[in-house]
N, C-alpha and C positions, 0 to 999 in steps of 0.2 A: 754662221750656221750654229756653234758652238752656244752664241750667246741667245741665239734663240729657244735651243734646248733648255738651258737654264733658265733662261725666264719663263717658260708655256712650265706649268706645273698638273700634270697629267694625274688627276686624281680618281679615282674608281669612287664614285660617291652612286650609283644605281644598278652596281651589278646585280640583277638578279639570281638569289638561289645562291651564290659563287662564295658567301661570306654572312656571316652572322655577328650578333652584336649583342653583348648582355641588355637586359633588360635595364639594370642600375646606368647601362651610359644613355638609355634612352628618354629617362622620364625622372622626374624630380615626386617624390609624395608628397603632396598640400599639407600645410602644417610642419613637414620636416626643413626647416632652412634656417640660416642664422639671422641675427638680429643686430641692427648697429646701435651702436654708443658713441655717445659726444661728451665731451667734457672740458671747460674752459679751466684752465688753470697757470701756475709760476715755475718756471727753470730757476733755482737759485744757484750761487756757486760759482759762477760764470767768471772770467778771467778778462774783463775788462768788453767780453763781448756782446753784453747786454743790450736790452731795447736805448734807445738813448735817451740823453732828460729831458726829449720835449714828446716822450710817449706819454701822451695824458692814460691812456688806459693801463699801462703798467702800474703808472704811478699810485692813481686809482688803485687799483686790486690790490699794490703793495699793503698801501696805508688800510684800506680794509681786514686784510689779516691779520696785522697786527692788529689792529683793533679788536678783534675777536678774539687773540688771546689776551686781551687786559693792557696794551700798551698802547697809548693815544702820540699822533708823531702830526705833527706839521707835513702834509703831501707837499707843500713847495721846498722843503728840505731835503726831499728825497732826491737821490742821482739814481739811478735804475741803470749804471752800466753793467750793473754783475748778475742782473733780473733779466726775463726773457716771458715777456707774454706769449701763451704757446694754446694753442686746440690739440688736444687729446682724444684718440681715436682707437676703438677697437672695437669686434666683431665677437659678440655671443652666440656660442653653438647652441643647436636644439637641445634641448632635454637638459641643460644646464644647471647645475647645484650649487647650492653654496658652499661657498671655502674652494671653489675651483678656482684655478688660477687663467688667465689669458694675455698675452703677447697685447701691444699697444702703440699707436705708432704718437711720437710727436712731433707738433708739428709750428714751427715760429709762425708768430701774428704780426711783430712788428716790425723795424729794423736790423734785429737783431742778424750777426755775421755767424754767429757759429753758435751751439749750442753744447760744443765738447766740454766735459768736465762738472756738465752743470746735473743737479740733483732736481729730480718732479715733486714739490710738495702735494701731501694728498688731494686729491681731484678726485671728486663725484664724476661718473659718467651717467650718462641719462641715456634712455628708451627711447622709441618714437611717440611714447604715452606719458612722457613727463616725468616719468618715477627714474629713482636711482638702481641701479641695477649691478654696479661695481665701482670700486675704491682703486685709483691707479695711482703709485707712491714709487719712487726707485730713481736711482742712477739712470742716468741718458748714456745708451751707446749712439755714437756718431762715426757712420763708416768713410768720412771726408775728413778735409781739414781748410780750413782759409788762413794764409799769413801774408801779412805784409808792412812795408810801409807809408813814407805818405808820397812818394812817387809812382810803388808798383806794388804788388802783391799776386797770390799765387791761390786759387780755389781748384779743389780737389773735391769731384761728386758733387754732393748738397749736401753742408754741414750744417743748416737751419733746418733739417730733418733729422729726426733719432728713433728710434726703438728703446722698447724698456721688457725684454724678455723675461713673462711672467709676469710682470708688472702690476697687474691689475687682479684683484679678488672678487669673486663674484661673492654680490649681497642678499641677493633676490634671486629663488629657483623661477625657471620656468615651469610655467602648470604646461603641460601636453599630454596629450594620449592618441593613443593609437590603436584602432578598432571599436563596434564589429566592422565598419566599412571603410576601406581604404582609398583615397581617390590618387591614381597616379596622373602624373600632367606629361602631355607630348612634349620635349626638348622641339622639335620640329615638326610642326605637325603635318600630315601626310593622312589620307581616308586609308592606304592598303596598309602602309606600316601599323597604324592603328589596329585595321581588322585583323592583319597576323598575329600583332599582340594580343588580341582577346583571344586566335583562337589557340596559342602555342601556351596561355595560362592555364585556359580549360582544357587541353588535351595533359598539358602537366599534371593537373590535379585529380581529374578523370571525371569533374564534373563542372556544371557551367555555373561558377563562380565569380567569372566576369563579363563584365559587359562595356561596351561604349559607348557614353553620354553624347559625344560628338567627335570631331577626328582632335579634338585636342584635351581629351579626357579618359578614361577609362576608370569605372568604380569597380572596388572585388568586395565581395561579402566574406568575410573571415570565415572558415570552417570552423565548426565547431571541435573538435579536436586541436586547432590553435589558438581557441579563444584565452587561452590563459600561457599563449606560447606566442606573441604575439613577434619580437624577434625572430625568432626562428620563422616564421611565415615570410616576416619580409625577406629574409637574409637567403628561403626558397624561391620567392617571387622574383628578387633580383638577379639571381644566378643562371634563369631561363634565356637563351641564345632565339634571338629572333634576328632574320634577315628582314634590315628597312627599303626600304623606297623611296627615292626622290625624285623629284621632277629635272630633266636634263636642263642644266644653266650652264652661261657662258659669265662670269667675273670677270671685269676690266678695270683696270686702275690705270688709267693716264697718267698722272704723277710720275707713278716709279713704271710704266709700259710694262708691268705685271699681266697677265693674263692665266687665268683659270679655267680650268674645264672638264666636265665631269662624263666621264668612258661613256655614259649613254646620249652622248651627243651623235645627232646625226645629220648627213647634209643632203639633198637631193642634187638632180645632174647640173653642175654651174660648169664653166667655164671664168677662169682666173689670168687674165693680163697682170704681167708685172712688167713695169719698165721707171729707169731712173732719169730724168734729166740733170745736169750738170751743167753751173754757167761759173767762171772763172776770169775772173779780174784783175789784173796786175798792173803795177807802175811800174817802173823803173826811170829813174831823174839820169838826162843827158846833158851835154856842155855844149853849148853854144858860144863859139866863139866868132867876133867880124874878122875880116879878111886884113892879113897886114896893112897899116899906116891909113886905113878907114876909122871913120870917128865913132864905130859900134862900140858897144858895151859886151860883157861876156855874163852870157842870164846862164841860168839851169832849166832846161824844161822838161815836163814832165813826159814820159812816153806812156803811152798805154797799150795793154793787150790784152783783147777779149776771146776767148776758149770757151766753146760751145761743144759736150761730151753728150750725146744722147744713150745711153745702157741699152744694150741687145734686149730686146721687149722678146718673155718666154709667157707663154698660154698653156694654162693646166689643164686639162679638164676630170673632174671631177665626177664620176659615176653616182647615180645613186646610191642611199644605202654608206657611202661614206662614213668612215669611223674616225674620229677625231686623230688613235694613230696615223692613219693616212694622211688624213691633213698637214698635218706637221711634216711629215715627209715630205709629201709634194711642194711646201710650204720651203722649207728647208733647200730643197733639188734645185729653187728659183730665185735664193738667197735674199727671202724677207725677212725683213728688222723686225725687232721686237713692237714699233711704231707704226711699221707699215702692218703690220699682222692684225692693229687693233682698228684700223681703217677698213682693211680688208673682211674684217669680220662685222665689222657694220655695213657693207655694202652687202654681204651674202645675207644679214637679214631683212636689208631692205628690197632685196630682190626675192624674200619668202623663201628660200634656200636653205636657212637655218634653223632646223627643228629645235630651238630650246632659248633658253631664257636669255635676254641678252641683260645683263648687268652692269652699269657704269657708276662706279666709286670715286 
């Protein structure tokens, strides 16, 4: 019973009227969002835990950088244990300037065991447009460790992953603007949560400023009194509490026998058998021995015992109107598994019983 309460996670996702929600958790603005960067680049520094010397691509890139600063080397000369061919990643915010700094993740290409200790030479990052956009240069933090020897060793997290906090300088601003017209986009989209939002901006603002493109859109025309406050307008638009809407769903995950379900779920009148069968099989080895100064042998054989358990079969019935509290109670009173619960609840939608979405992950 216990472990059924913890697994059923009883979520309020369509109470009506009963809860509000700012406008900023509902919708994203077009145009406001970040930007990735890629960047292939060298960990140098490295304490014997380098890509190893049959990484042609380290070898590679080595012998090119050098070359680029004026020193010409034989690439079959090179051992690459202290080098660590690495991809370099990080996330440019909106409205971003130059001389900003941003966080960078790195990340091993080759075989390299660890990355502690080693130094990022500079790396270009690039855009989804080909241009460079920031310079990432720094010490590697590594929140792992790997050691060993040549019989065992010991890995701690992922230490072929690092951070370079700060790491990276932005070189290229983003051009962006914002206004006269703002388009917000639905996180989920929904027709009523939609129509609430258009009308809870224009009762806000006290005139009709927005509108709705479609249930996954809403354009607002800037007033004129924020056109050169354009901040301020959104940082109004976002703080507006609107109560959403969703459509009642059932979420199931077989894997881990998770099950989800949103307060507006409801059931009409079923009727629920539960009963367990139980079959049970056992050996147990006995001694066979012949009877005195007979010419038998003494064997082992096996005994067997079959135990047939059928579980007291209980019948719920279930009213209409049914609220998913209920269920789980009554669910609970007749001592269904988290297993049997997700069977259970595909049999009441294939008998049309279950008003709402049925989901399987």
């Amino acid at each position: 019973m216990k472990r059924l309460c913890l697994v059923v996670l009883i979520l309020i996702l369509g109470a009506h009227n009963l809860y509000a929600v700012r406008i900023k958790d509902l919708v994203e603005i077009q145009g406001v969002r970040e930007n990735k960067l890629t960047g292939y680049g060298l960990v140098v520094g490295l304490t014997g835990t380098g890509d190893k010397s049959g990484a042609e691509v380290t070898i590679r890139s080595l012998a090119n950088m050098l070359r680029n600063m004026g020193i010409q080397v034989d690439p079959t000369t090179l051992k690459p244990k202290n080098v660590a061919a690495v991809m370099v990643t990080a996330s440019l915010p909106p409205f971003a300037r130059s001389s900003q700094k941003l966080d960078c993740t790195v990340s091993s290409l080759g075989d390299s065991s660890s990355l502690a200790g080693g130094t990022l030479i500079s790396t270009p990052l690039f855009g989804p447009d080909g241009k460079v956009y920031a310079m990432a240069q720094g010490p590697v933090t590594v929140g792992g460790f790997a050691v060993g020897g040549v019989g065992a060793g010991i890995v701690k997290n992922i230490p072929t992953v690092a951070m370079i906090p700060s790491g990276a300088i932005v070189e290229r601003s983003m051009d962006a603007s914002l206004g006269p017209r703002i388009l917000l986009l639905m996180n989920n989209p929904d027709f009523t949560t939609t129509q609430r939002l258009v009308r809870t901006i224009n009762e806000k603002l006290g005139t009709e400023v927005a509108h709705a493109q479609d249930l996954t859109s809403v354009e607002i025309q800037v007033p004129q009194q924020y056109l050169n406050r354009i901040v301020d307008f959104v940082a109004l638009i976002e703080s507006v509490d609107v109560a959403p809407d969703n459509r009642a769903r059932v979420v199931v995950n077989e894997r881990t026998g998770t099950v989800v379900m949103g307060d507006d779920v409801r059931i009409s009148t079923v009727a629920i058998a539960h009963g367990n069968l139980s079959i049970r099989i056992t050996e147990e080895p006995v001694v066979s021995q012949p009877l005195p100064f007979s010419r038998g042998d003494t064997v082992i054989l096996p005994r067997t015992g079959v135990t047939v358990d059928e579980g007291g079969k209980s019948l719920v019935v279930l009213p209409s109107g049914t609220t998913i509290a209920d269920l789980v109670g009554a669910l609970n009173a007749i001592g269904v598994t988290p297993r049997d619960l997700l069977v259970i609840l595909q049999c009441i939608k294939s008998a049309g019983a279950l008003y709402a979405e049925l989901e399987v992950i």
